[in-house]
C-alpha positions in Angstrom: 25.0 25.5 215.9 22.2 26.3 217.6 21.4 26.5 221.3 18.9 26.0 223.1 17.6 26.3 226.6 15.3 23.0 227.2 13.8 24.2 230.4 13.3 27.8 230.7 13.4 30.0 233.9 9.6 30.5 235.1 9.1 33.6 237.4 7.0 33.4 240.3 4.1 35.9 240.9 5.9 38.7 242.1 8.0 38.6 238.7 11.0 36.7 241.1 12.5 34.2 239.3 12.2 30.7 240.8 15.2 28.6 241.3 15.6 26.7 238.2 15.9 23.2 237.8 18.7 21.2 239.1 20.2 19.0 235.7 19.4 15.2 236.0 16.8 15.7 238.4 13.2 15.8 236.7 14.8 14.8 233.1 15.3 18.6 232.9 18.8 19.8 231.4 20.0 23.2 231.8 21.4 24.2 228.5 22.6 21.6 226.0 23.0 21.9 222.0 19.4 21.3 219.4 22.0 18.1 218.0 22.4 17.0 221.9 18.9 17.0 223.2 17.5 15.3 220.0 20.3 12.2 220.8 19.3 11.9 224.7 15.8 12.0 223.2 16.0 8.8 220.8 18.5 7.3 223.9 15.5 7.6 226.3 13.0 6.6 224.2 14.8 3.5 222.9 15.7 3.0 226.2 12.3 2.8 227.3 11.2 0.8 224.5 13.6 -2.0 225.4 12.2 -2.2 228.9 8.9 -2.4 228.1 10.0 -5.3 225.8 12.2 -6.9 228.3 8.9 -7.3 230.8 6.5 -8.0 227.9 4.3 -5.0 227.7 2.7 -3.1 225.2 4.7 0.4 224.6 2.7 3.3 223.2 5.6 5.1 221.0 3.9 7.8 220.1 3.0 8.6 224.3 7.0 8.1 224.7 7.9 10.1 221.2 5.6 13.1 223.1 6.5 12.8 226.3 10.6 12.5 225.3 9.9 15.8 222.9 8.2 17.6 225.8 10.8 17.6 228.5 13.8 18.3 225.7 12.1 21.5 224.2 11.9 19.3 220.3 9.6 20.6 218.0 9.9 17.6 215.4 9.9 14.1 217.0 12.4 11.7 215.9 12.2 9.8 212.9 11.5 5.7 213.0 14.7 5.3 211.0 16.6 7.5 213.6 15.1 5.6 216.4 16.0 2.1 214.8 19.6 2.9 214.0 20.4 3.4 217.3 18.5 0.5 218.8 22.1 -1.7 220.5 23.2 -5.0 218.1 22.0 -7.4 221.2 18.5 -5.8 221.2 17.2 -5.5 218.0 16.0 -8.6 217.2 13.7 -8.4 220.6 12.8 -4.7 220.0 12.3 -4.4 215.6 9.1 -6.1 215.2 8.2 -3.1 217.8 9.5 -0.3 215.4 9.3 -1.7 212.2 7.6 1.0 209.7 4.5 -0.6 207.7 5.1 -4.6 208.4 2.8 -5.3 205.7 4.9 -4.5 203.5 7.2 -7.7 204.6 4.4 -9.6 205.9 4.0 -11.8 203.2 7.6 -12.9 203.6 9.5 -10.8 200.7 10.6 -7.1 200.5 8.9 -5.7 197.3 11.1 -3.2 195.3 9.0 -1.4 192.3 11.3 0.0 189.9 10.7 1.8 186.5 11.4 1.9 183.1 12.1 5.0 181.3 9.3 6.7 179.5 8.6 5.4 176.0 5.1 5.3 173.9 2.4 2.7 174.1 3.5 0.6 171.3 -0.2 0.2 169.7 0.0 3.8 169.1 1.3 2.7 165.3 -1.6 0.4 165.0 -4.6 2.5 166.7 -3.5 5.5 166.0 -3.4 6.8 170.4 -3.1 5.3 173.4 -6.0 4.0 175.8 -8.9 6.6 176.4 -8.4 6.3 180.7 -4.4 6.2 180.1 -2.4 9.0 181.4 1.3 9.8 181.7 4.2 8.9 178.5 5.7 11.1 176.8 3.0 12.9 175.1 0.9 13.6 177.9 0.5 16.2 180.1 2.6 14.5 182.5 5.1 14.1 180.3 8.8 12.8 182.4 6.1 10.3 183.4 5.9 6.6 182.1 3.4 5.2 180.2 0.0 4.9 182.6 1.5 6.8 185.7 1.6 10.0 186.2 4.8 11.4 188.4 3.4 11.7 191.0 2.8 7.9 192.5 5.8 6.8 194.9 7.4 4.5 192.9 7.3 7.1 190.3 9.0 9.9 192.2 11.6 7.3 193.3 12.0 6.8 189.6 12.5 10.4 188.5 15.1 11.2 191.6 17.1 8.5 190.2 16.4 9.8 186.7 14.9 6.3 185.9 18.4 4.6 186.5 17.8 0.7 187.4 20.6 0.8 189.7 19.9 3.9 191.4 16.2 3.1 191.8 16.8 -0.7 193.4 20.0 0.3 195.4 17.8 3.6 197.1 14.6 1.4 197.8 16.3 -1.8 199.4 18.3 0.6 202.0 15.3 2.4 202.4 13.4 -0.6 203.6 16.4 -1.8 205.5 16.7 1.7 207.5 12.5 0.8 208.0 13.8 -2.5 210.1 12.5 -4.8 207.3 14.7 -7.9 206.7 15.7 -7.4 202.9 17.7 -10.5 202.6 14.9 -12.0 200.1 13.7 -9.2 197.3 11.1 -9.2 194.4 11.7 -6.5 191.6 8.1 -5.5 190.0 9.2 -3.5 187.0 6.8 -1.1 186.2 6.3 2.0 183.8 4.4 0.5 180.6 5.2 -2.2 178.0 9.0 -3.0 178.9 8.8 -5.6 176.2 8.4 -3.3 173.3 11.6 -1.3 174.4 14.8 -2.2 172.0 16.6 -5.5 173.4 19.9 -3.5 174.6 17.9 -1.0 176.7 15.8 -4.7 178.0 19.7 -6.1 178.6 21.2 -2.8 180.4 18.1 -2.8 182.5 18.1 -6.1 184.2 21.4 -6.5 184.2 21.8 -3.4 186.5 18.6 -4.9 189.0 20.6 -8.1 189.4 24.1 -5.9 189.8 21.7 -3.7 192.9 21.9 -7.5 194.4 25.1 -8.7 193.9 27.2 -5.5 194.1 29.1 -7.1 190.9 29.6 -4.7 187.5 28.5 -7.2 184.7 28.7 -7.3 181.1 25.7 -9.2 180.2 22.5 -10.4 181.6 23.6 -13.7 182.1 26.9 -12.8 184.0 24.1 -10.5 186.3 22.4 -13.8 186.7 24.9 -15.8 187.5 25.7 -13.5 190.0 22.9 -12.4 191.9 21.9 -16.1 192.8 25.0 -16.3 194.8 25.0 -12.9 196.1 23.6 -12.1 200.0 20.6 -10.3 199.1 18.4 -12.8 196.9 16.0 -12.1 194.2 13.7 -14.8 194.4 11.3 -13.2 191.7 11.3 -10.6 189.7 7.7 -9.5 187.9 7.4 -7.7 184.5 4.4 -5.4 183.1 2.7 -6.0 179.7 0.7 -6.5 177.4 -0.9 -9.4 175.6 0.4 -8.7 171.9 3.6 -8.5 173.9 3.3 -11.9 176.0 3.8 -14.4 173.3 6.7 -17.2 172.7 9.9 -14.9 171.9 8.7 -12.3 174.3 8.3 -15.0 177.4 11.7 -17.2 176.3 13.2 -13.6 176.6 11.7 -12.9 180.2 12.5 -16.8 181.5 16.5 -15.4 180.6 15.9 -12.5 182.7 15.1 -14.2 185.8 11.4 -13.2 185.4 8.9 -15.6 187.6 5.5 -13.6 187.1 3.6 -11.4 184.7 1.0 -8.5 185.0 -0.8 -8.7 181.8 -3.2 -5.6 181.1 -6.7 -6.9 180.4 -8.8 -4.8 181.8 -12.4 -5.9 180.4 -13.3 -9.4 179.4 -16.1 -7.8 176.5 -14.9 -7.2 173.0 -16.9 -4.1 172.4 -15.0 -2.6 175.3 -11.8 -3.1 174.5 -12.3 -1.8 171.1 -14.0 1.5 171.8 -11.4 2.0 174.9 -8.6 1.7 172.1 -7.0 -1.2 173.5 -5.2 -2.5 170.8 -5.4 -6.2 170.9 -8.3 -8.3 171.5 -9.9 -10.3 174.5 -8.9 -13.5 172.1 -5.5 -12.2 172.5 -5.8 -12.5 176.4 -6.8 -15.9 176.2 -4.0 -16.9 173.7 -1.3 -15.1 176.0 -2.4 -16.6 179.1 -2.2 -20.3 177.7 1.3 -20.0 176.5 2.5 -18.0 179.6 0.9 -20.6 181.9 2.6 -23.4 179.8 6.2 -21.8 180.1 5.5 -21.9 184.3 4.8 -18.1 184.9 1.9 -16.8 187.5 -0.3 -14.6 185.5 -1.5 -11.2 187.7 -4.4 -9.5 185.1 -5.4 -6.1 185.4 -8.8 -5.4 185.5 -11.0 -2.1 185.3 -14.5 -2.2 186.4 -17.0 1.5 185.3 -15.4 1.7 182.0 -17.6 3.7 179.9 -20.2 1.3 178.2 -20.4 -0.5 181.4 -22.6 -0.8 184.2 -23.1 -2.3 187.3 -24.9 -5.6 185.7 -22.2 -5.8 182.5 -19.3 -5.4 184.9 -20.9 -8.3 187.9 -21.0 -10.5 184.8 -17.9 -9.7 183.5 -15.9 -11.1 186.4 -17.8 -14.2 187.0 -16.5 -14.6 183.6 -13.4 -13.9 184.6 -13.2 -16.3 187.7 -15.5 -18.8 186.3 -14.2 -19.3 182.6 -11.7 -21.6 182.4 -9.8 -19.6 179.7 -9.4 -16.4 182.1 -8.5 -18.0 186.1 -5.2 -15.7 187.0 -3.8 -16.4 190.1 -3.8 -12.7 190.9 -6.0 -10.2 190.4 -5.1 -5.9 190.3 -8.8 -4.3 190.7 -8.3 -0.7 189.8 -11.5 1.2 189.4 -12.1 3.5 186.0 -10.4 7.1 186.9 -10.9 10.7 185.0 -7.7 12.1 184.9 -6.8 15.9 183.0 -5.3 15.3 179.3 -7.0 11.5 178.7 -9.7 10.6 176.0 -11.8 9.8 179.3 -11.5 13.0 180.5 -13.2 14.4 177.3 -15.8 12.4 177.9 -16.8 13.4 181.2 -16.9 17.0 180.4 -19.4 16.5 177.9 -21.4 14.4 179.6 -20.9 11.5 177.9 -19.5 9.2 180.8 -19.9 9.4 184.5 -18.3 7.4 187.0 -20.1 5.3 189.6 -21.2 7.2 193.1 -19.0 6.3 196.0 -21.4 3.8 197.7 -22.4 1.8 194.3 -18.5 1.3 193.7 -17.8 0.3 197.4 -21.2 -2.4 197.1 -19.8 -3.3 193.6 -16.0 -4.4 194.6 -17.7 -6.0 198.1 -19.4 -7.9 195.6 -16.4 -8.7 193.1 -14.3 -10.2 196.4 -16.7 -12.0 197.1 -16.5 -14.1 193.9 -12.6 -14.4 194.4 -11.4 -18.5 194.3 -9.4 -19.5 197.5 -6.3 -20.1 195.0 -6.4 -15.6 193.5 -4.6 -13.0 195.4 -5.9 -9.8 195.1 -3.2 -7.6 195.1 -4.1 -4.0 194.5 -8.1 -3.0 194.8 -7.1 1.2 193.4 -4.2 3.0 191.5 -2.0 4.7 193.5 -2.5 8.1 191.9 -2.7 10.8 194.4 -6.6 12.2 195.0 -5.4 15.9 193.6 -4.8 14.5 190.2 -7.9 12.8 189.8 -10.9 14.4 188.5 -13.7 12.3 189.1 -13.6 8.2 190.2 -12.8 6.8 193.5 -12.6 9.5 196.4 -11.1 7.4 199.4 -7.7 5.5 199.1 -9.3 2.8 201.6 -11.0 1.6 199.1 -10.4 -2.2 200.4 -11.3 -1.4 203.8 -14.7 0.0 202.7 -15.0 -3.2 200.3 -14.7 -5.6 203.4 -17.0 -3.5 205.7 -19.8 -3.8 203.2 -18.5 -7.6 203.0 -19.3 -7.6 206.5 -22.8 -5.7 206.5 -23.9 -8.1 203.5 -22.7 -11.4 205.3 -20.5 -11.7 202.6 -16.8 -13.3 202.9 -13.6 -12.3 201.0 -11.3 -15.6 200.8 -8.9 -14.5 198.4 -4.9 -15.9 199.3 -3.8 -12.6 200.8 -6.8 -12.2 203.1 -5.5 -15.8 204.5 -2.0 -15.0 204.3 -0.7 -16.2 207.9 1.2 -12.5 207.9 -1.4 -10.8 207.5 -3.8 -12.7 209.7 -1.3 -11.8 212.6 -0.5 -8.4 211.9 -4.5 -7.4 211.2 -5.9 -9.3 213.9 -3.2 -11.1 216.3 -4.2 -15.0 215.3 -1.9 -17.2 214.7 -2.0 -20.7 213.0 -2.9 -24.1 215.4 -3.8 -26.9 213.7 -2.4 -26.4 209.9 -3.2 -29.5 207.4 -2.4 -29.9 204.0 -5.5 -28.9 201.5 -5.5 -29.8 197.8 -7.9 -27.7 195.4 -8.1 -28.9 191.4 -9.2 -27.1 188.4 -8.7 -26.7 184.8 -7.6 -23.7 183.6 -6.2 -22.1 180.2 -5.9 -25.8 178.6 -4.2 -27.0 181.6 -4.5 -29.1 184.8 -3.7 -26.7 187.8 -3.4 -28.4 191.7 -3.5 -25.6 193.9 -1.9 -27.2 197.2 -2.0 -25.2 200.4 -1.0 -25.8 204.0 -3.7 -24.1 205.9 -5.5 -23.8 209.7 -8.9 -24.6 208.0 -10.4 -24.0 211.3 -9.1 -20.1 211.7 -9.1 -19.8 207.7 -5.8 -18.7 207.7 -3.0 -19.9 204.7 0.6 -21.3 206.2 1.8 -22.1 202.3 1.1 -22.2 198.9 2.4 -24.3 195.9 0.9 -24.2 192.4 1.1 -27.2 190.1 0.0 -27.7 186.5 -0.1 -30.3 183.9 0.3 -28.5 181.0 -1.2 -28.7 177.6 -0.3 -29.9 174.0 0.9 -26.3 172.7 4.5 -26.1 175.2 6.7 -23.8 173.5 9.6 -24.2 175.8 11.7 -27.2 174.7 12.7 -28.1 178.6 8.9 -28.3 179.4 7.8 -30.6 176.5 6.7 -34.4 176.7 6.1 -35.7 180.5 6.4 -33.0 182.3 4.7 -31.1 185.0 5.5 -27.3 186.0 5.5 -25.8 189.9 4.5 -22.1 189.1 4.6 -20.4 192.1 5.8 -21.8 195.8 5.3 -19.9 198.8 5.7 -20.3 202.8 3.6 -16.8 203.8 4.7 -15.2 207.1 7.1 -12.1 207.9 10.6 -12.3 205.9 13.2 -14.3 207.9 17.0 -13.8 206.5 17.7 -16.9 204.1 20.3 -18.5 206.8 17.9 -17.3 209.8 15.3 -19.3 212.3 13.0 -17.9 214.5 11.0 -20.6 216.4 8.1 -18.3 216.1 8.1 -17.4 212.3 6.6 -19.9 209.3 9.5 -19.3 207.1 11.9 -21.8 206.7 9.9 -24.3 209.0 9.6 -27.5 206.1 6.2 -26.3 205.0 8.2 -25.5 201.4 9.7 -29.1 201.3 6.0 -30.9 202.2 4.4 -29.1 199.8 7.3 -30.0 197.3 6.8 -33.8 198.2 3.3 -34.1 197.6 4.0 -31.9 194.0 6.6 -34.9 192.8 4.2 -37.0 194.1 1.0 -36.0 192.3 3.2 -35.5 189.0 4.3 -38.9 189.0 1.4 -40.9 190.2 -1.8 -39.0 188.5 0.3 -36.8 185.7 2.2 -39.7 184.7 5.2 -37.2 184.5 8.8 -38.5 183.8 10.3 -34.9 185.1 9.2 -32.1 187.3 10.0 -28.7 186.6 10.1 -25.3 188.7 10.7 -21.5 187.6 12.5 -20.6 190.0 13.7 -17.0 191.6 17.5 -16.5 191.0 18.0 -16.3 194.5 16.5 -19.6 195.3 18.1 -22.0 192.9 19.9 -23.0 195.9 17.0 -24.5 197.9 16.0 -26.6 194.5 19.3 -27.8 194.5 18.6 -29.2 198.4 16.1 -31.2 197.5 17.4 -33.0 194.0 17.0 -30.1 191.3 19.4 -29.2 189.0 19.5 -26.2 186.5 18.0 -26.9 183.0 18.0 -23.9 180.9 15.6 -21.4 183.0 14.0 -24.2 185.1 15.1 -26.4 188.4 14.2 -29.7 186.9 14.1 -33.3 188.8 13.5 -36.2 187.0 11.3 -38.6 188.7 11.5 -42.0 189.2 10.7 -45.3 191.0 11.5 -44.2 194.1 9.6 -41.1 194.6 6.4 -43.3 194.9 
């Protein structure tokens, strides 16, 4: 082991040696092991950390990690997840919000764990002939242990390949990772990522989810709906779990299949709203297709997330401003989520090609900043802008967006231009507070109605309209005559998506000062049952629900109708 001297002995001017140090006076230690001086480090700086809590001031860590470091001779400060492990049982719940690693990443009240797929070919390879001209990644690429669109090197990607794309391996890893980060893991989302996971062969689909549920429960199951049954009862929830894919691959077989896996939301690839686009990108499916897929996945209760590309070649700055006021404006487009990921040149694509002949150029740096100021600017109160850029690292890309702050630039132009971004995650209460330190005062219910893909959608919100900021969201629709799903046909109105925004409180948890769990979820309920019986005329209410939260359905009158919490309404919920 090695040993070190932590203050050294300093010799005075006529080469004498001065008296060294006493121990424990100074914070100076004579000679102790590398192993000891890094655990009185974290103890002193956690110590100090709690102290400064206990009398309500604002702790510098980084001053404390430096200052710690100094006077024990450590080259390498300590880690967050050292310094939260050995934070005492009775102090952690005053001292966490302090330490916790990226609380954005919880801030909207749910740990996010991306997982991935193995690699398999775009399936409209067989039609086309090759895959999309911007696509990277998949097996015949240059990054070839890569999935389909990705290219290795993303996080979620590396996560994948250490755990040689195993389900379990990849959600086990990632949950305790967050936990170790002092985020509350209690409620979980799976995003499976890593191409079109519908055209995979139905066993692999099975073996897949089965083994995200199992990460949950801790349970070895035989079959999905074992997994299922499960994981709503285990401690960790999943209370969503959100698929990739494609429109060819979003129709009725391919959603009844996703409603058995649990699966609340989609992220449909559309990427341009113009027909000549999509064909000469080598899509694969037309924008008609979109519109079809979107109907029938808003009718079975999912929340649609599109992918959109602005600077794809043919395209410029005029051609892509009008083709998203098509897409927030045309009632046969209106996702409630929106990825924004700008056209990039990456080594071994059809785009690439193209660039080094000359024959497509991406936008410069300021035009694409102006251009997505101006796109979020058009955003309804009732989208989420999730993603504004891939999460491809800079090296790998040859020409497209230079900065990965590409949102942050978006809303500083915003601000220059007087324009306003009012998307739902802009407003998330979570957000608002960890951004800019405002919390909600006066929050009132806000109702918002539009049509949308053949169907009535209520978008009702509890918000501080004063402050802008969004407490809650709920989703309801009326839907159309083309229902597919036998539980959802006749009178009968869907709740898509609810949502009480704030940091992640455990399921059985209260904390006086978070939004969770505070009756903003059972409100917002109320007034859905209420609007489906009195406008809709709706004999039954329906919800796709998470796994994990079948439970609070069942609190207020649900009960389990093939994928769906359904309550049939009567008399007395007038």
């Amino acid at each position: 082991m090695a040993v070190m001297e932590v203050a050294a002995d300093h010799k005075g001017a006529g080469g004498t040696k001065k008296k060294k140090p006493t121990p424990g006076r100074g914070g100076v230690v004579a000679v102790v092991s590398e192993d000891e001086a890094r655990v009185r480090c974290i103890a002193e700086i956690v110590g100090a950390m709690i102290q400064g809590c206990r009398k309500g001031e604002n702790v510098d860590l980084n001053a404390l990690k430096s200052e710690a470091c100094r006077r024990y001779g450590l080259s390498r400060a300590p880690k967050l997840v050292e310094l939260i492990a050995a934070l005492p049982e009775s102090e952690r719940e005053m001292v966490l919000p302090r330490l916790r690693a990226k609380p954005v990443r919880t801030a909207s009240g749910i740990a996010v764990v991306a997982v991935m797929s193995k690699p398999h070919r775009c399936p409209h390879i067989a039609t086309t002939g090759n895959i999309c001209v911007y696509c990277p990644g998949g097996p015949d690429s240059d990054f070839e242990y890569s999935t389909q669109s990705y290219t290795g090197y993303e996080p979620t990607s590396m996560r994948a390949i250490r755990a040689r794309y195993n389900p379990y391996v990849q959600a086990r890893g990632r949950i305790d990772q967050l936990k170790r980060l002092g985020h509350s893991v209690d409620k979980v989302e799976f995003i499976l990522m890593g191409g079109t996971f519908m055209s995979l062969p139905s066993e692999y689909r099975d073996y897949f989810v089965r083994n995200l549920h199992d990460a949950l429960s801790g349970h070895s199951s035989h079959n999905v709906d074992e997994a299922v049954r499960y994981s709503e009862h285990g401690n960790v929830k999943c209370i969503g779990l959100t698929i990739e894919t494609r429109p060819d691959y979003c129709l009725g077989p391919h959603l009844r299949q996703m409603l058995t896996y649990g699966c609340t939301r989609l992220e449909i690839g559309v990427q341009s709203t113009y027909e000549d686009v999509a064909r000469d990108t080598n899509r694969g499916h037309t924008v008609a297709a979109v519109e079809d897929c979107f109907r029938l996945a808003k009718d079975a209760g999912f929340k649609i997330v599109a992918h959109m590309m602005p600077n794809l070649p043919n395209v410029d700055m005029e051609r892509d401003m009008e083709s998203f006021r098509e897409f927030f404006e045309n009632p046969a487009f209106r996702t409630d989520g929106l990825k924004l990921y700008p056209t990039l040149v990456i080594r071994g694509t059809g785009l690439y090609e193209l660039w080094k002949t000359g024959r497509y150029r991406n936008y410069p740096p300021e035009q694409l900043v102006d251009l997505v100021a101006r796109v979020l600017a058009l955003v309804p109160p009732w989208t989420r802008v999730y993603r504004i850029q891939r999460d491809i690292p800079m090296p790998l890309v040859t020409s497209g967006v230079e900065k990965g702050n590409l949102r942050e630039l978006a809303l500083a132009r915003m601000d220059d231009l007087g324009l306003k971004c009012r998307d739902v995650r802009t407003r998330e209460a979570g957000i608002q507070d960890i951004h800019h330190k405002i919390k909600p005062e006066e929050v009132e219910l806000v109702r918002r109605d539009y049509v949308a893909n053949e169907g009535w959608e209520t978008f009702l919100s509890y918000e501080d309209t004063h402050q802008d900021i969004l407490v809650g969201l709920l989703r309801l629709r009326k839907c159309g005559r083309n229902v597919t799903c036998p539980e959802l046909m006749g009178r009968c109105s869907v709740v898509r998506e609810l949502h009480v925004y704030g940091t992640a409180v455990p399921v059985h948890g209260r904390e006086t000062d978070k939004l969770q769990h505070q009756g903003y979820g059972t409100l917002l309920m109320e007034e859905a049952e209420r609007i489906s019986l009195t406008e809709h005329r709706s004999t039954k209410l329906a919800v796709i629900s998470g796994v994990g939260t079948r439970h609070y359905y069942r609190k207020l009158g649900y009960e389990l109708e093939g994928p769906y919490m359904v309550k049939y309404l009567g008399e007395t919920n007038k």
